[in-house]
Every structure is written in structure tokens, then in C-alpha cells.
C-alpha positions in Angstrom: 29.7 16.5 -9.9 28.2 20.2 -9.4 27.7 20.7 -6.0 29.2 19.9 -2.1 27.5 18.7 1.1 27.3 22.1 3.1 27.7 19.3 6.0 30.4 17.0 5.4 31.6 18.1 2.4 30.9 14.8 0.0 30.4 15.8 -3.8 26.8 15.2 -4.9 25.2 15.8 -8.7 22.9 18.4 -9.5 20.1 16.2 -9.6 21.0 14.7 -6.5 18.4 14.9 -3.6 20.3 13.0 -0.5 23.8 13.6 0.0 26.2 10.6 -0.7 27.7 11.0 2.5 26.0 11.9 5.1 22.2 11.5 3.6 21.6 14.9 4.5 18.4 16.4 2.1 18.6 18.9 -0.5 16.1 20.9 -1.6 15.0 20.1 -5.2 12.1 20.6 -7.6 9.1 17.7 -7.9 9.7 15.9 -11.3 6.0 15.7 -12.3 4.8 12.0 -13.1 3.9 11.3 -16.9 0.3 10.7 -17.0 -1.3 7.5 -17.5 -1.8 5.4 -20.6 -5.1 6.1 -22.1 -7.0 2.2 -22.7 -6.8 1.7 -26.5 -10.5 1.8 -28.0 -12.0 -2.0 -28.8 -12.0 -2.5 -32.5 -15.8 -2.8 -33.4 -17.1 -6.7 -34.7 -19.2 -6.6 -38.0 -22.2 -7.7 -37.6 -23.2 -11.4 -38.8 -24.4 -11.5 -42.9 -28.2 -11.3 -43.1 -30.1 -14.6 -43.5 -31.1 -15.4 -47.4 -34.4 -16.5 -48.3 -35.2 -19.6 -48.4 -36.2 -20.4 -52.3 -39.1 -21.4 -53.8 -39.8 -25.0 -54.2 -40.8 -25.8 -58.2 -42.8 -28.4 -58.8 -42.3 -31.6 -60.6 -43.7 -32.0 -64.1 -46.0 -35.7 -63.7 -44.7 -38.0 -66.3 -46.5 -39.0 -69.4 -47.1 -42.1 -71.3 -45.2 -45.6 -71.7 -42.7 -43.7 -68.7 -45.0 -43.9 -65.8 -44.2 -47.0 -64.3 -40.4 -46.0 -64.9 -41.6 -42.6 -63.4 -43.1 -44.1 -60.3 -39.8 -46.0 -59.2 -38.0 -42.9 -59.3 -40.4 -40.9 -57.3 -40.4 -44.0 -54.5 -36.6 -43.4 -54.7 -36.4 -40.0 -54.5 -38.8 -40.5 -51.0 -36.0 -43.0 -50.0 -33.3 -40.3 -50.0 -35.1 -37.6 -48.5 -35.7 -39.6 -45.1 -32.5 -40.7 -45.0 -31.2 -36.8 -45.3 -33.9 -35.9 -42.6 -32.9 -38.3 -40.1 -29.3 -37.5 -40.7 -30.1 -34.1 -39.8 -31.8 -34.6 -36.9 -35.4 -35.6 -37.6 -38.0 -33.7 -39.0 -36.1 -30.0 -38.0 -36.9 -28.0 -41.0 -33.4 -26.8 -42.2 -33.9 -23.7 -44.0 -30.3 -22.5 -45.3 -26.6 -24.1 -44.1 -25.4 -21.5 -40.9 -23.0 -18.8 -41.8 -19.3 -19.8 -42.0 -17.1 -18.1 -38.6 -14.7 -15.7 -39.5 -11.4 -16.8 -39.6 -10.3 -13.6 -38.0 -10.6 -13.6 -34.2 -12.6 -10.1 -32.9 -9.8 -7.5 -31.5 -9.8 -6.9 -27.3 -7.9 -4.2 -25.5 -5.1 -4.8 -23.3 -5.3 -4.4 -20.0 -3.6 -1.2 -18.7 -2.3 -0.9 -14.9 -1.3 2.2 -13.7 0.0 3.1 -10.9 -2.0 3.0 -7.6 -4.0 0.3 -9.0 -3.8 -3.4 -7.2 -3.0 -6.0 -9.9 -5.9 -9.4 -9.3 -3.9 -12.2 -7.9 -4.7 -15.8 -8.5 -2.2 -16.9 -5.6 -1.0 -16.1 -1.7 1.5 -19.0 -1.2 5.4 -17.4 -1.0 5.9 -18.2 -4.3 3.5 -15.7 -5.5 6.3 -12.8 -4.5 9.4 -14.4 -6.5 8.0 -11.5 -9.5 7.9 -8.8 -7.4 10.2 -6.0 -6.5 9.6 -3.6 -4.0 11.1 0.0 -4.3 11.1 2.9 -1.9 10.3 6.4 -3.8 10.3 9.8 -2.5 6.7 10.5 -2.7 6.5 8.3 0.4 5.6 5.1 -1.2 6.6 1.4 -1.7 5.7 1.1 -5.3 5.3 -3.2 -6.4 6.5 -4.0 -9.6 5.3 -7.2 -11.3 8.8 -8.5 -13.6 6.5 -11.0 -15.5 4.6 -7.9 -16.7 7.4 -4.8 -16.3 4.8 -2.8 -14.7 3.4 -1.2 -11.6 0.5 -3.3 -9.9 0.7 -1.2 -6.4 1.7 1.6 -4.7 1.6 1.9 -0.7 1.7 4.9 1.2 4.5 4.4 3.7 5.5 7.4 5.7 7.4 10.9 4.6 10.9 10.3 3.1 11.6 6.3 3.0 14.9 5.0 2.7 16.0 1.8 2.1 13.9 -1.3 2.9 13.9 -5.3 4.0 11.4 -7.9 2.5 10.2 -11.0 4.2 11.4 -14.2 1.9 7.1 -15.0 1.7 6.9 -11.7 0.4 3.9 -10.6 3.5 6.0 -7.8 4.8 8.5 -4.9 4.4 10.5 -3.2 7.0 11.3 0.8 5.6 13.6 3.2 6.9 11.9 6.8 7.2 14.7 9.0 6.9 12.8 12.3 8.4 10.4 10.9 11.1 13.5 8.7 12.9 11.3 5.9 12.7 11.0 2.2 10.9 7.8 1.2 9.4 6.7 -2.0 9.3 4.1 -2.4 6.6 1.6 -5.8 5.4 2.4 -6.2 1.9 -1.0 -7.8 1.4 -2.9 -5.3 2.8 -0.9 -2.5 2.4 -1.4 -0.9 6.1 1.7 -0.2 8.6 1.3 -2.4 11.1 3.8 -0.9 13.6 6.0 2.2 13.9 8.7 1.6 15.3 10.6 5.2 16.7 14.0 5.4 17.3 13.4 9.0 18.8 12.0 11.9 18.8 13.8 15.0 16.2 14.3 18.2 17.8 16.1 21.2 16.3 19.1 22.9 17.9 20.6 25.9 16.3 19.2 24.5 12.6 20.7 21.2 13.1 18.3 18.4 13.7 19.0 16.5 16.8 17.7 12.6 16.0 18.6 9.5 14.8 17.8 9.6 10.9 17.7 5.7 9.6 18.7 4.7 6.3 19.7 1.1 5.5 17.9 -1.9 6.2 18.4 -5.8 6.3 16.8 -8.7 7.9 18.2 -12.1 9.1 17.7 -15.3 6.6 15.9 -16.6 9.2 13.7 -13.3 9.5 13.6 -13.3 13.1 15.6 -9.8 13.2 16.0 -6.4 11.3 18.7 -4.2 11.5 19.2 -0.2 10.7 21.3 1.8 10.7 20.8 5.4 11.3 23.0 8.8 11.2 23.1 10.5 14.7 21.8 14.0 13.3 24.6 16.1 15.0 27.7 17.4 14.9 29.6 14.4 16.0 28.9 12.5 12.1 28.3 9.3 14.4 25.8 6.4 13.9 24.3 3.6 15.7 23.0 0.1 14.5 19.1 -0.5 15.8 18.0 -4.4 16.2 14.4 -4.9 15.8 12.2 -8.4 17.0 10.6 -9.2 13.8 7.7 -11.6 15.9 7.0 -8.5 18.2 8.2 -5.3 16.3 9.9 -4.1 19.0 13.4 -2.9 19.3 15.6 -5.6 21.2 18.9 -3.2 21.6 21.2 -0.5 20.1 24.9 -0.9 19.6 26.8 2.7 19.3 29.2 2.8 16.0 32.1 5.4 16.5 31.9 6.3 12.8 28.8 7.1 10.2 27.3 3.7 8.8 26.4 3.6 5.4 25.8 0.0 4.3 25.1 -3.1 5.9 24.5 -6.8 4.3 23.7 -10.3 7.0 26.2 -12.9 6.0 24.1 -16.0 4.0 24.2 -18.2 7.4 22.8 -15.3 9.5 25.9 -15.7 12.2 27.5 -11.7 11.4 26.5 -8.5 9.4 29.2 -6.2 7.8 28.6 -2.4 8.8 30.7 -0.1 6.4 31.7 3.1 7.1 33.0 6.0 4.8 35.6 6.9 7.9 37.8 3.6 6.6 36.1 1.0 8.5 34.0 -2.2 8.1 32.6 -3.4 11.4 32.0 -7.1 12.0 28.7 -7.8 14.0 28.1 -10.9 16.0 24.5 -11.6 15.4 24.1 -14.0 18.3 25.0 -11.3 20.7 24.2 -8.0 18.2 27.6 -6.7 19.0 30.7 -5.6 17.3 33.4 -8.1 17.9 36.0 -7.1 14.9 36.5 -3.9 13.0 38.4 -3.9 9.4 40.6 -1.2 8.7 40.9 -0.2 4.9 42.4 2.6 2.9 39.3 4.2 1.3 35.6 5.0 1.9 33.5 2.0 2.3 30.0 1.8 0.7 27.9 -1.1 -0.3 28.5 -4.3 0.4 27.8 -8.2 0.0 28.3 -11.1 0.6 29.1 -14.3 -1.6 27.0 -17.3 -1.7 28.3 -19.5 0.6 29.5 -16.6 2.6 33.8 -17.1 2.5 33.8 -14.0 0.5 32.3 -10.4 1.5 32.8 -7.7 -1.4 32.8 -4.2 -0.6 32.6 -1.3 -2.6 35.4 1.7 -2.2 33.0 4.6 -3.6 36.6 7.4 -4.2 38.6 4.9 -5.2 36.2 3.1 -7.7 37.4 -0.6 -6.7 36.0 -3.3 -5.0 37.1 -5.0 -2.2 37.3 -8.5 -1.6 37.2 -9.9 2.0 38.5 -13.1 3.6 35.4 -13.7 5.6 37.2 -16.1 8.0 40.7 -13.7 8.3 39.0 -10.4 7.5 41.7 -9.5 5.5 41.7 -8.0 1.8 42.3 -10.4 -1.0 42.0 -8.6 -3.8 40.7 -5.2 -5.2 39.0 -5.4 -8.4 38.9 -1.6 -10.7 35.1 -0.9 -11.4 33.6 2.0 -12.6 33.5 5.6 -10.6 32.0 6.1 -7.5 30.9 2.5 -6.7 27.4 1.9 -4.5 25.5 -1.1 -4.8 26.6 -4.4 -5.0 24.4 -7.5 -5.9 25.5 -10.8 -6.4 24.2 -14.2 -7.9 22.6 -16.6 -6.2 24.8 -18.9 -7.5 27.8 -16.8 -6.1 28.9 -16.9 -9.9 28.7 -13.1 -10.9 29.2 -9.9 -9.2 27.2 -6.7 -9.9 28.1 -3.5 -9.0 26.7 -0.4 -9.6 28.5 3.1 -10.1 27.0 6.5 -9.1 28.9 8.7 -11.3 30.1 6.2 -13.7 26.2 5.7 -14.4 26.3 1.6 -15.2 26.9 -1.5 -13.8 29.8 -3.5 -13.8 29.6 -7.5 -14.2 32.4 -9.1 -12.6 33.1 -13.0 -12.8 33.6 -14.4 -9.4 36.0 -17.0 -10.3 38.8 -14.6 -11.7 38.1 -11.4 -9.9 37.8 -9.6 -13.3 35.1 -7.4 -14.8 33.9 -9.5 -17.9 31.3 -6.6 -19.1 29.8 -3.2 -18.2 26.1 -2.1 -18.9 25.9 1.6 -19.8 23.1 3.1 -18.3 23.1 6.7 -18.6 21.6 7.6 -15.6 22.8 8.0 -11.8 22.9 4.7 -10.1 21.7 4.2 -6.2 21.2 0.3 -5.3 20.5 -2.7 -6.8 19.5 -6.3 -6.3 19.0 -9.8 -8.7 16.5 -11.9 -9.0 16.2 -15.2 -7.0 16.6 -17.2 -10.1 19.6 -15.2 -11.2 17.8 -14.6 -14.4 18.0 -10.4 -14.1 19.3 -7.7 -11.8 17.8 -4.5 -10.9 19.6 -1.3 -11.0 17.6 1.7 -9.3 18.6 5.6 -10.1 17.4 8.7 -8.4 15.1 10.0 -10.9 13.1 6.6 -10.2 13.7 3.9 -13.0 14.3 0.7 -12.9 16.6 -1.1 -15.4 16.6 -5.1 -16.2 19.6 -6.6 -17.4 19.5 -10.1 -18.7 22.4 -11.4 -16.8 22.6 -14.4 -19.9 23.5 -11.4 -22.0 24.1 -8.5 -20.8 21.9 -6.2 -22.0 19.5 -3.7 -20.8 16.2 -4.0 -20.7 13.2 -1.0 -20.8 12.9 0.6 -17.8 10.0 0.8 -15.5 9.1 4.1 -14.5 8.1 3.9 -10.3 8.7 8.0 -9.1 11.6 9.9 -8.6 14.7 10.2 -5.9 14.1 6.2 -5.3 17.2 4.2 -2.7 15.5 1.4 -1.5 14.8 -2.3 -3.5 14.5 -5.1 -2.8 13.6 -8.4 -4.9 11.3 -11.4 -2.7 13.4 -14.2 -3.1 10.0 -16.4 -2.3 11.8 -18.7 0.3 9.4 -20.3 2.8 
């Protein structure tokens, strides 16, 4: 694990930039980005074969004797077939040789390279133009768009100093981004890529090397998109947090509902009616959506982390990050059904659209667990290698995304199992989120 929080005390890896805990920063060294892909040369295209002379016409030898009138037919016959070969070429168009045959072998091109920074032409707006694209928060200050039909970067936007994690519109138009160090929420056009609104929480001040501010972390929207929620650390001595509602229509903050413990994770239930806030300090807090209040609070014996819910929203999973389990939640008696063994130090928790498969992904354990709904059991495990943050699936089920903090995103084919390449976006990356191109 190498090191400790100096301010909670949470275990975090060497690597490790945010702390696990309490999402305090630690200084670390910039990873320098791999340069570019230099464009492959074109192959060059031989030049055509040079035209051939056109020969010399000999001429006929007149015939002799008792053959002339023999002779004569021939010659009228001959006449015959020529016009007939000149018409069927097209008139009197004097064809000097047959053209060159085309090469069987088509000419080479180069394939197009996008790096990153570079905006990808699109032949589409309409919403399902985004159901490719997944949006990741990286700790240059950027959103950086990846294109899955490609695997590869097709925009970067510059989105304020130390994003966190993130919320996408279901048209794909616009993100909603937690920045961690200005206590602020930017919302950003995903077409254009400006922020449209900054939205502050308040204003940081430093007392006695602690900063005094709200420091926001996790985002998530209603299915409906009319609201965003965020949570944020108090930054003080009191390890507190509060849960900020924001009107999508205006970009303005609607309320803020106090939590008596630090929130970590938070997930809107699939019919928008309550969002699960967990808590490392044993608690789950139910929120009413309707009135943006905490009406029920779920005690457990851990340290709640990521959470989800199922498809049809009976079921809420939560991951126990010291205990490396994941709960499963009655969503109508809030009790604990079952707890499932996954791998260590459980985070992120995706599941299918289908409600079908869980996926969970492990910090320390460095992989991702695929457990089968139905039965409550883990059916594989996808070794990774790296340290895992979040993850999300694609709208079609077809792949998950797994994140880690050195900035890579890994596929998995969810028919099989297996890894993919990953795609490079920049280092100590949290946020990502998949547009599920809904209208």
C-alpha cells in the first residue's frame, strides 16, 4: 500500500495522487505524455507504361493474272470488314493502340492519425451520435472524448484545474464536472467545448494550512436530466460533507442538504424517485429526490464506496472497499440481502443494462470482477495490472470501461471476458462516463 493519508489516515499506493478517503491531494511527479504517432509516408504509384508506336502499315502486293477478278472480291470484302470495325468503335476515331490494362493492385493511402487535441469530423448531431463516446476526466484539467468505434482520442477540452468526477447528458450536448480545487462545478457544451456556467459552491480560504471549502467530487444527474447532484468534502477538521442540487435548465443551485458523515459515492435510482449517498463512516443515506432530502439512513458494518443500482431498480449494490464484498440492498426494505466476496479494496461498480451482470472494480486487487446477477456469484475476474478508480458499460452492454490513475482505459468484451488494448487519455484520471444516447 506504501503510504497513509497524513489526514484521515486511509492507506493509499505510491502512485496514488488523491487519497482514497478523504480525496485530499498528494504531491506527485508529472508522468510525461508519449508523443504522437508520426503519419506513415504514402507509398509512391508507378507511373503508367509509355505509349508504343503505332506500326507501320505495309502495303498490299496487287494481284497478277487469271486471279484478279478473285482478287477484287476479296479486296471489296476486306472494305466490308473494316467499316464494320470502325463503326463498332465509334466512327471514324482513329484508334492507335488498345489502352493500358489497370493494375490489379489498388495504390497504397495512409491512415488517418488523431491525436490528441485534435476534433475528430462528424457526419452526425442527433443523440445517437454520442452512444461511441466516453467522456473521462484527467488531471491535466481536461475532459478528453474517446471515440469506441475507433479506440482513440478525437477531443480534449480544457475544463478547469483538478476535475473530479463527471455527469453526461443522455444526447451527449453536455457534461457537468466536479473541480476538486476551485469548490466549483463546471458545466461544459460538449459540442463546442466552452464552459457555459460555473457554478461555486464557495469560496477556499486557508486556516492554519487547512483549506476551509467545500471540495466536490462525485457527480450524477437525474434520468430525466432535469437535476445534478455533488457531493463535496467540507475541507475542515470536522471530515463532514454536504450533497449540492443543481437546476440543469438554469445552472443554478436549487439547495444543499448537510450529511453528518463524508460522502464518497452517489448513483440516482433508474426511476429518478431516490439517490444512494455512501459514506466510509458505515452509512448509506437514502435521498428523496422529490423533496432532495434524506429520509432513511442504512447502517452497515464496513466502509461504503461505489454504488449502483440494478436495472429495474429492486436492487442497489454497494461496494465495501476494507472488507472487499459487495453489498446487496433491498431497495424497498433497505436491508442487506446478500454480500458477495470480490476482489481487494472494491471502488466502482457498473452494471448491465439488462440488469444481467455486475462489474466491479478493485483498487488494490487491480481487476474487475464480473458477477452474475441471478446467483449473486462472481462468474469471472479480468486481471488488469493496474490500479483501478471507476468504471462504466456501454449502453448496448457490449463492453465496460475500467479507468486507472495513471490514465488508461481498458475494454472488456462482456461476451467474453477479455481485455481489450487500452486507450491512453493522461494520467491520475476518476471521472467516466459513457453517453447512453437516450433522447
Amino acid at each position: 500500500m506504501g503510504k497513509f493519508c497524513t489526514r484521515c489516515g486511509a492507506p493509499h499506493p505510491d502512485e496514488g495522487r488523491f487519497c482514497t478517503g478523504c480525496g485530499a491531494s498528494f504531491p506527485s511527479a508529472d508522468t510525461p505524455s508519449p508523443p504522437p504517432p508520426a503519419l506513415s509516408s504514402p507509398t509512391p504509384v508507378p507511373p503508367p507504361p509509355a505509349s508504343a508506336t503505332t506500326p507501320t502499315p505495309v502495303a498490299a502486293r496487287p494481284p497478277s493474272g487469271n486471279r484478279k477478278i478473285l482478287a477484287g472480291i476479296g479486296a471489296v470484302a476486306l472494305l466490308v470488314v473494316a467499316a464494320i470495325v470502325l463503326l463498332s468503335r465509334g466512327g471514324d476515331d482513329p484508334v492507335d493502340q488498345p489502352a493500358p490494362a489497370a493494375s490489379s493492385e489498388a495504390t497504397p493511402t495512409s491512415p488517418a492519425v488523431v491525436t490528441p487535441g485534435d476534433t475528430a469530423p462528424s457526419a452526425e448531431t442527433s443523440d445517437t451520435a454520442c452512444l461511441a463516446n466516453i467522456y473521462v476526466t484527467t488531471g491535466d484539467g481536461t475532459i478528453t472524448v474517446i471515440d469506441t468505434a475507433s479506440n482513440s482520442v478525437i477531443n480534449t477540452i480544457s475544463v478547469g484545474a483538478d476535475p473530479r468526477g463527471l455527469a453526461v447528458t443522455s444526447s451527449g450536448s453536455k457534461a457537468y464536472v466536479a473541480d476538486f480545487e476551485a469548490s466549483a462545478v463546471m458545466a461544459v457544451d460538449l459540442t463546442t467545448g466552452s464552459t457555459v456556467a460555473t457554478i461555486e459552491l464557495s469560496t477556499p480560504t486557508r486556516i492554519n494550512e487547512i483549506i476551509e471549502s467545500y471540495e466536490p467530487a462525485a457527480v450524477a444527474m437525474t434520468p430525466d436530466g432535469t437535476k445534478v447532484y455533488v457531493l463535496s468534502y467540507y475541507g475542515d477538521t470536522t471530515f463532514s460533507g454536504g450533497l449540492w442540487v443543481i437546476d440543469a435548465a438554469t445552472d443554478t443551485l436549487r439547495t444543499q442538504v448537510n450529511l453528518a458523515a463524508r460522502p464518497l459515492s452517489i448513483a440516482v435510482s433508474p426511476d429518478g424517485l431516490t439517490a444512494y449517498v455512501t459514506s466510509p463512516d458505515q452509512q448509506i443515506f437514502v435521498v428523496d429526490t422529490a423533496t432532495d432530502a434524506v429520509i432513511d439512513t442504512i447502517i452497515v458494518d464496513g466502509r461504503p464506496d461505489g454504488v449502483a443500482f440494478s436495472a429495474d431498480g429492486a436492487t442497489a449494490y454497494v461496494a465495501d472497499r476494507v472488507g472487499a464484498s459487495l453489498w446487496v440492498i433491498d431497495t424497498a426494505t433497505l436491508t442487506v440481502l446478500d454480500t458477495i466476496g470480490v476482489s481487494e479494496y472494491p471502488v466502482g461498480i457498473a452494471v448491465s443494462p439488462d440488469g444481467s451482470a455486475v462489474y466491479v472494480s478493485s483498487y488494490y486487487g487491480e481487476s474487475v470482477d464480473v458477477i452474475a446477477a441471478a446467483a449473486n456469484t462472481v462468474i469471472a475476474t479480468v486481471e488488469i495490472g493496474e490500479t483501478l478508480t471507476s468504471l462504466d458499460v456501454a449502453p448496448d452492454g457490449s463492453s465496460v470501461y475500467a479507468l486507472d490513475y495513471l490514465g488508461n482505459v481498458w475494454g472488456i468484451d462482456t461476451a467474453t471476458n477479455t481485455l481489450q488494448p487500452p486507450i491512453q487519455v493522461g494520467g491520475w484520471s476518476q471521472g467516466i462516463a459513457v453517453c447512453d444516447g437516450a433522447p
